[in-house]
C-alpha positions in Angstrom: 29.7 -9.3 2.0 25.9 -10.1 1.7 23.4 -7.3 2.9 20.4 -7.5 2.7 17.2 -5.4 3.7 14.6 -8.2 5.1 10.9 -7.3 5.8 10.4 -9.6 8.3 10.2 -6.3 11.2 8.5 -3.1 10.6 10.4 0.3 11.1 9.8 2.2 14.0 10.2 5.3 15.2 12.9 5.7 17.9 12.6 8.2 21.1 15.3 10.1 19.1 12.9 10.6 16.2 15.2 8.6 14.1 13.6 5.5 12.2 15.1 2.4 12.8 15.2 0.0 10.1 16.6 -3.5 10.3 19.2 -5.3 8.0 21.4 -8.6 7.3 25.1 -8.3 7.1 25.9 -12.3 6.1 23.4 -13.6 7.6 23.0 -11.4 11.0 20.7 -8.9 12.0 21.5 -5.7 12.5 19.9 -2.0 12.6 20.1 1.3 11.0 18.8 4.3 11.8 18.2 7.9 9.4 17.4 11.3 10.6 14.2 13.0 10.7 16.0 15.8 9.0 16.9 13.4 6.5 13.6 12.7 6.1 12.3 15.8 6.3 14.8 17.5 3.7 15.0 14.6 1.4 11.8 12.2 1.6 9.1 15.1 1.8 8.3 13.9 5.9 6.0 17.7 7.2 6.5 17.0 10.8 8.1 14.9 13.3 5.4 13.0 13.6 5.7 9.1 13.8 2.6 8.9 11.3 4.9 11.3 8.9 8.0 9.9 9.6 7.6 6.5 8.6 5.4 7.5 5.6 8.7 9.9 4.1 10.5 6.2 5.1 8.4 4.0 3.0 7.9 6.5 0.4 12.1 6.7 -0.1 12.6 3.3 1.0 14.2 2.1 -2.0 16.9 5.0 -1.7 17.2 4.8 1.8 18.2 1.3 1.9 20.6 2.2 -1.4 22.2 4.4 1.3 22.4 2.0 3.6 23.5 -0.7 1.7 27.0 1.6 0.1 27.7 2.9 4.0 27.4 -1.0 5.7 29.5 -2.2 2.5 32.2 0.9 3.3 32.5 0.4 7.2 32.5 -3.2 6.8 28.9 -4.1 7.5 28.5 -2.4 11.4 25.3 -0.1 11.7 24.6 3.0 10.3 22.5 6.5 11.2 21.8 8.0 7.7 22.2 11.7 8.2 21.4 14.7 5.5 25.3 14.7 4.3 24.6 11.0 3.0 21.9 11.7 0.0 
């Protein structure tokens, strides 16, 4: 299984205060999501704020998309919402 982590869409912030990054599992598109608390307790975010959000995303990007890249391997490359328990 190929996955990959292309920059070709910028993450956003989603009405559930999740940010939603996008991936390629083989070849197709897909999207992941973490927490803000994931952000918050792990990637230093201060508020829910979109502006602090995706700054605690870029900031533990590499990480994040580590994550990512062990839970789409495990489930067998279907989307993922990175949650506290996974760091």
């Amino acid at each position: 299984m190929k996955i990959d982590f292309p920059n070709l869409v910028m993450p956003k912030v989603t009405a559930l205060s999740t940010v939603s990054f996008q991936a390629t599992v083989d070849g197709e598109y897909l999207w992941c999501e973490i927490s803000c608390e994931a952000l918050c307790d792990h990637f230093g975010a201060i508020s829910m704020d979109e502006n602090d959000l995706l700054h605690a995303f870029h900031t533990g990007r590499q990480r994040i998309e580590q994550v990512a890249h062990a839970l789409l391997e495990s489930n067998g490359g279907h989307p993922v919402l990175l949650l506290v328990v996974n760091f």
